[in-house]
C-alpha positions in Angstrom: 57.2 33.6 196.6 54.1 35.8 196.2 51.3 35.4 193.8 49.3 38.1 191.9 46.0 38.5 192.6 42.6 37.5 190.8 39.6 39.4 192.0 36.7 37.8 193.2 33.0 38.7 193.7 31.5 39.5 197.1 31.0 37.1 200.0 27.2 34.9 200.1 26.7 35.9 196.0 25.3 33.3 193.6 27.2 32.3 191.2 26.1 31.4 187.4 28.9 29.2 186.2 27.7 28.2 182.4 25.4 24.9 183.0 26.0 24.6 186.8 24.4 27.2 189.3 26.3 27.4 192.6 26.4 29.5 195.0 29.3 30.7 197.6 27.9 30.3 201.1 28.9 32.7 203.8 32.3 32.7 205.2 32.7 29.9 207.8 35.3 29.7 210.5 37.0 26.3 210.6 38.9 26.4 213.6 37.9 25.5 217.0 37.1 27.7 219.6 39.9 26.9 221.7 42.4 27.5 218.4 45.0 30.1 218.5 43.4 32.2 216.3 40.0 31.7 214.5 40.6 31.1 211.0 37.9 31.4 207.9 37.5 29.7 204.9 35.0 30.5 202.0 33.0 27.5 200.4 31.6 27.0 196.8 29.1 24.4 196.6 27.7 23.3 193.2 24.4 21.7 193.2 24.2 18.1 193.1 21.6 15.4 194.0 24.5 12.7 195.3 27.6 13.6 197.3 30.4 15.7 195.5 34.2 15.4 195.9 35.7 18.4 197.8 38.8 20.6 197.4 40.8 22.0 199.6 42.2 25.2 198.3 44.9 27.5 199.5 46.8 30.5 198.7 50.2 31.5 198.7 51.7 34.8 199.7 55.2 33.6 201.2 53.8 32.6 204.0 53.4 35.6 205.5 51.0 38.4 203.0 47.9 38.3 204.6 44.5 36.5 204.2 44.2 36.0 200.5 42.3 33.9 199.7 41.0 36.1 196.4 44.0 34.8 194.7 42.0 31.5 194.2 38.7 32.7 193.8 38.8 32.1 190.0 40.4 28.7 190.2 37.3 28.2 193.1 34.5 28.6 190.8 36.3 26.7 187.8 36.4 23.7 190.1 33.3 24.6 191.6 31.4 24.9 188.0 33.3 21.3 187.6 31.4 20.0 190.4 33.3 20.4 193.2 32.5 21.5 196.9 35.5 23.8 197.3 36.8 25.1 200.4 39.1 28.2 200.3 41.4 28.7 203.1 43.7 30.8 205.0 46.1 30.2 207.6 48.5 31.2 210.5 51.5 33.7 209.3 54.6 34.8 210.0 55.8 37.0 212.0 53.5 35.2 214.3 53.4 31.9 213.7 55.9 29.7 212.1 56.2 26.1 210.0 54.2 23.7 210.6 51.4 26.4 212.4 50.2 26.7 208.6 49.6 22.7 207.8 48.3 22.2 212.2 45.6 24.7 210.4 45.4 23.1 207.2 45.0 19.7 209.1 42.0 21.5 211.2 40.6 22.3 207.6 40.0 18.9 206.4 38.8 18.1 210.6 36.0 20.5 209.8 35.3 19.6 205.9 34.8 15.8 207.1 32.8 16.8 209.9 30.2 18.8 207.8 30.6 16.3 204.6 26.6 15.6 205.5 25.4 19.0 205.5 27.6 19.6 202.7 26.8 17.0 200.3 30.3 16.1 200.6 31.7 12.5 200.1 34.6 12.2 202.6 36.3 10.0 200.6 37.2 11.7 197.6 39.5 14.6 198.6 41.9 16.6 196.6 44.4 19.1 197.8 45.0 21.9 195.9 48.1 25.2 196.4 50.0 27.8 194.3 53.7 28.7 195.3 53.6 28.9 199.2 50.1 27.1 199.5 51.7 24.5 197.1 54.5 23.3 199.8 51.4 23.6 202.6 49.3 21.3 200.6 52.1 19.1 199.9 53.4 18.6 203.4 49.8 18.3 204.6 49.2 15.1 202.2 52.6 13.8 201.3 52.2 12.0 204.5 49.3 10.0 203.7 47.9 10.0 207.0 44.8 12.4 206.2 41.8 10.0 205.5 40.0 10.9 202.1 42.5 12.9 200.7 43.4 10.9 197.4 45.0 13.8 195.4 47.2 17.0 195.5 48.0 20.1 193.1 50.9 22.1 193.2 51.7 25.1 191.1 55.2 25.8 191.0 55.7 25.0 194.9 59.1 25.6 196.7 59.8 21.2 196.9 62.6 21.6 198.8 63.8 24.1 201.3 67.1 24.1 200.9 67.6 25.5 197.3 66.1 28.8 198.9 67.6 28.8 201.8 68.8 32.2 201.4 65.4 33.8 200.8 64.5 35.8 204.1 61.1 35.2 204.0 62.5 31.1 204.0 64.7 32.1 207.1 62.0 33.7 209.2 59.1 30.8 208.4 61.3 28.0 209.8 63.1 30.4 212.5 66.6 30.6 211.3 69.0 29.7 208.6 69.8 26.2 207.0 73.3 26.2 208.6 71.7 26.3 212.0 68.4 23.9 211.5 69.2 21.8 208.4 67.0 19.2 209.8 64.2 21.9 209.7 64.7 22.9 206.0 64.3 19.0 205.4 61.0 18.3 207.5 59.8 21.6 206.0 60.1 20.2 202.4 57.7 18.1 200.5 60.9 16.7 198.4 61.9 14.9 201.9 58.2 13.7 202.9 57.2 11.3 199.9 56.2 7.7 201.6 55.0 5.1 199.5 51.5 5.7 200.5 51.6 9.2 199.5 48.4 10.3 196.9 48.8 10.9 193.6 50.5 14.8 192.5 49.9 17.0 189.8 52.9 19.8 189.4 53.0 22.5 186.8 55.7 25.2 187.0 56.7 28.0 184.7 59.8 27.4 182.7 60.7 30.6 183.2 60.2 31.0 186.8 63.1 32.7 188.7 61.4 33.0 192.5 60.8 28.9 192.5 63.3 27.4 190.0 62.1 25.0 188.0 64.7 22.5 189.9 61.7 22.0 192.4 59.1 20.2 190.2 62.0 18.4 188.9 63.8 17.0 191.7 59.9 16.4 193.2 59.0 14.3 189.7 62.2 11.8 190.4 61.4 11.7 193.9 57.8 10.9 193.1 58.9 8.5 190.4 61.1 6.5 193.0 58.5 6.2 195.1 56.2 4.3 192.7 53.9 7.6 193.1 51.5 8.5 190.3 52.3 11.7 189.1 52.2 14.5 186.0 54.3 17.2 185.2 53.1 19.7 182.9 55.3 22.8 181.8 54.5 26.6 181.5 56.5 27.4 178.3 58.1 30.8 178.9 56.2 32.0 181.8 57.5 33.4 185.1 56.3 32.9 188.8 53.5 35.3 188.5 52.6 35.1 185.0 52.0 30.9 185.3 49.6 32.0 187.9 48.0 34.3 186.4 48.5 32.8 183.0 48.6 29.1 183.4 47.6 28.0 179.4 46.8 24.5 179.0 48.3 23.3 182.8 45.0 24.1 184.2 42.6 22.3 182.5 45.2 19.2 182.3 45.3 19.8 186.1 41.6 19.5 187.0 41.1 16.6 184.4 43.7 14.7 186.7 41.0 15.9 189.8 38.6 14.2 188.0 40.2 10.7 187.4 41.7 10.8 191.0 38.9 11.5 192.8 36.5 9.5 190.8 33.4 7.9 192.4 34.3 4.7 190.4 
């Protein structure tokens, strides 16, 4: 489940994003002191006279490549030039750390974006979540539950929904510490298939149609689950694109993507 990269400019720049001027703010670290590991995030702050929505934004990497946060920088400044405060994340890894380290970080995240909304320009109640491949499942499982206050959307690109159809992938086996035949319960609580509640927020999916490292079973199996639950939901399709390439090259999902940040996380 890894994700190509997108390169992005250099830490603290200003960025010129065609009718809003924003500008990325030094790298801040998000986690207390007393965390296990001090964890940064970059922010992109567009400039507004009355308080923004915020996005939460986080990278994939099978749960275990490294800080790379990069990945999203594009995606970062689209939302950013949108009107969004965006904070880009990373998180705990394995070999270290294992499921749920990532979404106890991820929780932290929000802990630090709510306690800063002032100073930010932020409004606390209008929170979306948004995560490619690996990042998706972390973004889902941290607001599935519907339990983090503000957080009234989520995005995931072509996110691994439900452990067990890749039970067999080693990365899968080392993040939740063994194999389905010995924790199947752990595969479940690990998959944002199995955490939908009727007070979930409303989910955007796109997947490639063509994607062969995250079947396209996921966002299926996710849309009835979501549909059951009485969740608001869309479900847009890649035509012909792969894992990477509906990263990289994600057409028309996009734009349909942040339009549904837009009427979720309305001020209105």
């Amino acid at each position: 489940m890894v994700c190509c990269a997108v390169v992005c400019s250099s830490c603290g720049s200003s960025l010129s994003l065609g009718g809003h001027s924003t500008s990325r703010l030094k790298e801040v670290v998000y986690t207390p002191d007393d965390w296990p590991e001090a964890l940064p995030a970059h922010l992109y702050q567009p400039e507004s006279e009355s308080p923004t929505p915020a996005v939460l934004l986080v990278h994939g990497g099978s749960w275990a490549l490294g800080d790379d946060r990069y990945q999203m920088s594009a995606i970062a400044r689209r939302l950013a030039k949108r009107g969004y405060l965006v904070m880009n994340v990373t998180y705990r890894m394995t070999p270290e750390w294992f499921f749920p380290d990532p979404v106890d970080d991820l929780k932290q995240a929000l802990a630090w974006l709510r306690s800063h909304a002032g100073e930010l320009n932020v409004d606390a109640g209008r929170i979306g979540l948004f995560g490619y491949s690996a990042g998706g499942q972390l973004v889902a499982m941290l607001g599935l539950a519907g339990d983090e206050p503000g957080v009234r959307a989520i995005v995931a690109g072509s996110t691994p929904h439900d452990m067990t159809l890749v039970a067999d992938e080693d990365v899968v086996k080392v993040f939740l510490r063994g194999t389905y035949e010995e924790y199947p319960d752990g595969y479940r609580a690990a998959s944002p298939l199995f955490n939908v509640t009727v007070s979930s927020p409303s989910m955007f999916l796109y997947h490639g149609t063509r994607d062969d490292v995250v079947v396209p079973e996921h966002s299926v199996k996710m849309q009835r689950e979501l549909a059951r639950k009485g969740i608001p939901h869309e479900l847009h399709w890649v035509k012909g694109r792969g894992h990477v390439g509906t990263f990289l090259f994600p057409g028309k999902a996009m734009d349909h993507a942040i339009d549904f940040l837009d009427r979720e996380l309305s001020a209105e």
